[in-house]
MMTF fields as JSON, N, C-alpha, C and O atoms, coordinates in Angstrom:
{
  "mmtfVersion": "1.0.0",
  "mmtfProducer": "UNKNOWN",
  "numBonds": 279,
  "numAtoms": 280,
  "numGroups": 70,
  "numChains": 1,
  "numModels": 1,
  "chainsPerModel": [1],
  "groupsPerChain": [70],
  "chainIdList": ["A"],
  "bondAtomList": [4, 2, 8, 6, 12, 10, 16, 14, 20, 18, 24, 22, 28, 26, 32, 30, 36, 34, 40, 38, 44, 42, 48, 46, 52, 50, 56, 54, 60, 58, 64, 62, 68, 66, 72, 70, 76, 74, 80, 78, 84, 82, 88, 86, 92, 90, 96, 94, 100, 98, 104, 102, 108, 106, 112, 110, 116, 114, 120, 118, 124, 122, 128, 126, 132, 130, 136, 134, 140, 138, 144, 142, 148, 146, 152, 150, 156, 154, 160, 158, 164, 162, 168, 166, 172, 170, 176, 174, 180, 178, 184, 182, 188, 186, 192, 190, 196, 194, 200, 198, 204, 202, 208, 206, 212, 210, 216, 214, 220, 218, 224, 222, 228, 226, 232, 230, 236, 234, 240, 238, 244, 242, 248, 246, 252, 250, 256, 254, 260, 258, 264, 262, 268, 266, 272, 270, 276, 274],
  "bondOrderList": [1, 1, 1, 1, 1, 1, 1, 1, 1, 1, 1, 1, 1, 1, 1, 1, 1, 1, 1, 1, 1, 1, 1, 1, 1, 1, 1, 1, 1, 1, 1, 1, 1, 1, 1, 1, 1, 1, 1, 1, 1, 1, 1, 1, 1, 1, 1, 1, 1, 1, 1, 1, 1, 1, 1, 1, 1, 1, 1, 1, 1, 1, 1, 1, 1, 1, 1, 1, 1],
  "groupList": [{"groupName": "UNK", "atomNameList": ["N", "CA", "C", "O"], "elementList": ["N", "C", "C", "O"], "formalChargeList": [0, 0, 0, 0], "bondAtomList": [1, 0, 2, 1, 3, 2], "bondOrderList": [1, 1, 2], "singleLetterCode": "X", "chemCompType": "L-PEPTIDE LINKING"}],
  "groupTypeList": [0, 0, 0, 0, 0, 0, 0, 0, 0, 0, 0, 0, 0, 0, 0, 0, 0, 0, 0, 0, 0, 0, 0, 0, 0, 0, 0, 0, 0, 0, 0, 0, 0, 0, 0, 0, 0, 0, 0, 0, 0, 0, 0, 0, 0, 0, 0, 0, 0, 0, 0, 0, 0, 0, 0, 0, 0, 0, 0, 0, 0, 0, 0, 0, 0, 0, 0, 0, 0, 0],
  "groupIdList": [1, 2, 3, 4, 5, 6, 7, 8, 9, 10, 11, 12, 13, 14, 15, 16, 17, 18, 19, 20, 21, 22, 23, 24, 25, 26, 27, 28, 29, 30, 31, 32, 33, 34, 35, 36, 37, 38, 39, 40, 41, 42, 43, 44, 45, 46, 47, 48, 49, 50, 51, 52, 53, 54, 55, 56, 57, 58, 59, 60, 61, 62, 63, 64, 65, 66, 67, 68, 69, 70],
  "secStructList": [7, 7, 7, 7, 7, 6, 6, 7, 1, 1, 7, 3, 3, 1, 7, 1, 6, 6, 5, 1, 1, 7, 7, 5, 7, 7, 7, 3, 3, 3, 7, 1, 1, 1, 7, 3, 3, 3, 3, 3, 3, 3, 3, 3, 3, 3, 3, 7, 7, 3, 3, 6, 6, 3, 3, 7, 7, 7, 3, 3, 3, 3, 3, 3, 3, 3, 3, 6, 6, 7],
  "xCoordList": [4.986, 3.955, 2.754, 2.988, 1.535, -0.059, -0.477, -0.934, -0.412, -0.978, -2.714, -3.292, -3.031, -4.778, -5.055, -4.561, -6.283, -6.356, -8.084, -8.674, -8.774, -10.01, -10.745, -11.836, -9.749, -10.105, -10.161, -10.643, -9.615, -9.211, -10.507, -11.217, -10.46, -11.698, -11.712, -12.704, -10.249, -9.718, -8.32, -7.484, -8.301, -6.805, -5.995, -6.289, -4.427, -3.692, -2.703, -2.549, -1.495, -0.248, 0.614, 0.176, 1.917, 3.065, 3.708, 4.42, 3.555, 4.314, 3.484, 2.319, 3.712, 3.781, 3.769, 3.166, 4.44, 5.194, 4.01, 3.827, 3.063, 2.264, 0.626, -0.299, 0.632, -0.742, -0.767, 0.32, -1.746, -2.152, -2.871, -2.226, -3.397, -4.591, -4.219, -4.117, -4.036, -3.403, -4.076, -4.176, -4.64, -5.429, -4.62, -4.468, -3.93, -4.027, -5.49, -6.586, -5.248, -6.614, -5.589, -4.852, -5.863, -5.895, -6.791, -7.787, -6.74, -7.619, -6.798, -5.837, -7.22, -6.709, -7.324, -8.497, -6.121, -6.647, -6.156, -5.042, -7.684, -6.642, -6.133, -6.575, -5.093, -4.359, -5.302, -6.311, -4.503, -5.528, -4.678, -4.846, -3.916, -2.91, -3.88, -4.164, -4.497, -4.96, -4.551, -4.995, -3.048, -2.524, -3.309, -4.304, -2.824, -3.636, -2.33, -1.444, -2.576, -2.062, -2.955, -4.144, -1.963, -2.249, -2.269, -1.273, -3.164, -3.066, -2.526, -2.794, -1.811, -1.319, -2.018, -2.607, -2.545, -3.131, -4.519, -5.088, -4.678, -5.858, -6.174, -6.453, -6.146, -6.66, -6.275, -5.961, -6.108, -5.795, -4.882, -3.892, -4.585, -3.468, -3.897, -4.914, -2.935, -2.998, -2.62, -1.557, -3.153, -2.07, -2.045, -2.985, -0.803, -1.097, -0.686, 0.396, -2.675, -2.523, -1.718, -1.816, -1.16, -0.836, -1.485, -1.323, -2.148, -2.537, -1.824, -2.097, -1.087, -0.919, 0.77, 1.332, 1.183, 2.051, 2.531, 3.645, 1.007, 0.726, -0.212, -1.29, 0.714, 0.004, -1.418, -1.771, -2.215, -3.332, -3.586, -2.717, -4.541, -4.783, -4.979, -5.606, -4.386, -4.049, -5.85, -6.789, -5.729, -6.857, -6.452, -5.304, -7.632, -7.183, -8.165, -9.329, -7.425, -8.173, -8.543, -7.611, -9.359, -9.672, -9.544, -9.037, -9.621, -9.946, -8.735, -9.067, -7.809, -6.462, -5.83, -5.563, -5.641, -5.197, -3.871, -3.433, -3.079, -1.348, -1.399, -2.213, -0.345, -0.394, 1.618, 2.369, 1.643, 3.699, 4.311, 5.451, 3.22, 4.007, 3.426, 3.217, 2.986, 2.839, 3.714, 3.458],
  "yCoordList": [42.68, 43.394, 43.656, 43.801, 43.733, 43.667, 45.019, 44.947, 46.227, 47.456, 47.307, 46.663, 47.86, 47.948, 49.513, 50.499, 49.293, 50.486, 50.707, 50.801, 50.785, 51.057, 51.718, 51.391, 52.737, 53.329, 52.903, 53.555, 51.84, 51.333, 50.017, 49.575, 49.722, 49.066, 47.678, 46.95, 47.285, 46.079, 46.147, 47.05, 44.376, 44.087, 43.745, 43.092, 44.371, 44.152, 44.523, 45.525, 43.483, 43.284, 43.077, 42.376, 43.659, 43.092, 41.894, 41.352, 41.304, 39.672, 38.767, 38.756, 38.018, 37.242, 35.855, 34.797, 36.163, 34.798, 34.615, 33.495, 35.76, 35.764, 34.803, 34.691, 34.415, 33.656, 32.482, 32.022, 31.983, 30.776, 30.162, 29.326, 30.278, 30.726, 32.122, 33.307, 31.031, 32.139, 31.735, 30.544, 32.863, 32.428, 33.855, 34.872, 33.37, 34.828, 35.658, 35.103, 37.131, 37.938, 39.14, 39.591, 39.607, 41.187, 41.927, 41.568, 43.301, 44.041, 45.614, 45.683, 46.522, 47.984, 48.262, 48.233, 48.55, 50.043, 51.292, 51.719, 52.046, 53.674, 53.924, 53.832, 54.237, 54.848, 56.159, 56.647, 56.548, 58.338, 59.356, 60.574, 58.829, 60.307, 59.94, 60.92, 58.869, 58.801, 58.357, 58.41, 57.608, 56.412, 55.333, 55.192, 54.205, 53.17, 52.148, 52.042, 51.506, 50.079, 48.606, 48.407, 47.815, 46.234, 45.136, 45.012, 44.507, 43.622, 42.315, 42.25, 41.339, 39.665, 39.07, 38.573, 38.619, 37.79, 38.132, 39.165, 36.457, 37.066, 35.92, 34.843, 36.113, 34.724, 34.823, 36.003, 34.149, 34.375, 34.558, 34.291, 35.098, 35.754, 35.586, 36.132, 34.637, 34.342, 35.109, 34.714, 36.124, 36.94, 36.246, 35.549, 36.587, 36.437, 37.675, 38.043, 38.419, 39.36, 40.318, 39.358, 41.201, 41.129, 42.498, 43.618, 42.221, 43.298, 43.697, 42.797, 44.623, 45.111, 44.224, 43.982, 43.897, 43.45, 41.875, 41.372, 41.268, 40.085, 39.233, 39.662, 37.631, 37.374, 36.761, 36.159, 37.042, 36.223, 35.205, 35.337, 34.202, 33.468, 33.873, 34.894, 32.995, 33.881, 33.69, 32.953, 34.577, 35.328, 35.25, 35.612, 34.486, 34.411, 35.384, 35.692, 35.694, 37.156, 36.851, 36.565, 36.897, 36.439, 37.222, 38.238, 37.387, 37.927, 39.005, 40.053, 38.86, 39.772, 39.907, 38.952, 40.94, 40.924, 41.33, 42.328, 40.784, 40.717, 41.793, 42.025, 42.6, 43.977, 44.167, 44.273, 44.136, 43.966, 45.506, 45.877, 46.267, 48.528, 48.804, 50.015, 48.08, 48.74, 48.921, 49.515],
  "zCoordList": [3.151, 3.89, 2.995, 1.795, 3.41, 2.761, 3.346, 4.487, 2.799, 3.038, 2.674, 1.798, 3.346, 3.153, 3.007, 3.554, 1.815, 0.969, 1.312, 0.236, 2.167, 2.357, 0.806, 0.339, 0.224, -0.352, -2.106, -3.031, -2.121, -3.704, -3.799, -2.896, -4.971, -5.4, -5.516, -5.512, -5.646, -6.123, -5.47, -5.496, -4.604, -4.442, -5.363, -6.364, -4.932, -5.724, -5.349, -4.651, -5.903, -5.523, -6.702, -7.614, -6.803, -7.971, -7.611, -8.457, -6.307, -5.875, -6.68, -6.282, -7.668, -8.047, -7.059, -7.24, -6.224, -5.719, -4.794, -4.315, -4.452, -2.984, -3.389, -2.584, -4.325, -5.157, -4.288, -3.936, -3.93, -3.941, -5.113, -5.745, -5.285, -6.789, -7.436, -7.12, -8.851, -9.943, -11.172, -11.466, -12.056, -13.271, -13.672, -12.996, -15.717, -16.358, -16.14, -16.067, -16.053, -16.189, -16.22, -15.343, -17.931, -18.052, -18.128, -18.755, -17.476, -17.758, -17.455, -16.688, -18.011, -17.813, -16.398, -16.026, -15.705, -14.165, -14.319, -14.623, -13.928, -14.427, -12.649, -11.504, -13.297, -11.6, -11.084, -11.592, -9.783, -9.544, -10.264, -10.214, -10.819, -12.007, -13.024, -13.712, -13.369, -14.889, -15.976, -17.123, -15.206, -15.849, -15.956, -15.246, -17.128, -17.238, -17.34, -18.188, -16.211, -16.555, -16.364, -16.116, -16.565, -16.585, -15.421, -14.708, -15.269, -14.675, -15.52, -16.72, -14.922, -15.6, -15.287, -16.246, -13.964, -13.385, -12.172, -11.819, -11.757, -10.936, -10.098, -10.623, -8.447, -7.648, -6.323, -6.17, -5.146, -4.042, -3.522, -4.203, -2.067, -1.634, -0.247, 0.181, 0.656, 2.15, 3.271, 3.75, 3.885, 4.049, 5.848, 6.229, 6.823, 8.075, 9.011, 9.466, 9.161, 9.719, 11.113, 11.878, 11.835, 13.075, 13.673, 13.187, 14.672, 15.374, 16.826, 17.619, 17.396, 18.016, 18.453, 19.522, 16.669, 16.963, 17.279, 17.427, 17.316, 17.997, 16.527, 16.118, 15.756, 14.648, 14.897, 15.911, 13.71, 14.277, 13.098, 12.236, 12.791, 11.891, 10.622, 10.342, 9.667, 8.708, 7.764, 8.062, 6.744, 5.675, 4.84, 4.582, 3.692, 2.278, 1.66, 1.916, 0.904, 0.142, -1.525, -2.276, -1.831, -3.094, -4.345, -3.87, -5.247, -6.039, -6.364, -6.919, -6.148, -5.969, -7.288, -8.018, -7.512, -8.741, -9.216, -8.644, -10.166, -10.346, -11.088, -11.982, -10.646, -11.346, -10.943, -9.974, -11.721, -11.695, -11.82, -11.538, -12.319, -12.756, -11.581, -11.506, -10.401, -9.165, -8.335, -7.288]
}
C-alpha cells in the first residue's frame, strides 16, 4: 500500500523491491522527532491507484526515495 503524505516534502518508501528506477543516493532526513536518518537510494515507483475502491491507471512517481529505518 502507497500512503500519501500531503504534508512531507519528499517521497519515500523502505520497499526496495517497489523501484522501477533505482540509483544509490544518500542523504540525511530529519524525522518530526528530530531524528536523522538515511536514505540508500533514489528513482521511480509505479504505483496503481484506487478510488472508491475501483483501480485506475497506474502513476509513476519519480524521484522517490529508499529509506529502509522507515
Amino acid at each position: 500500500n502507497w500512503n500519501t503524505d500531503t504534508g512531507a516534502s519528499r517521497s519515500m518508501t523502505p520497499n526496495c523491491d517497489w523501484f522501477k528506477i533505482y540509483s544509490p543516493h544518500i542523504i540525511p532526513i530529519r524525522l518530526a522527532n528530530d531524528m536523522i536518518i538515511y536514505s540508500e537510494g533514489i528513482g521511480s515507483v509505479v504505483i496503481e491507484p484506487e478510488i472508491e475502491g475501483e483501480k485506475t491507471d497506474p502513476v509513476e512517481i519519480p524521484d522517490v526515495l529508499h529509506v529502509p529505518a522507515l
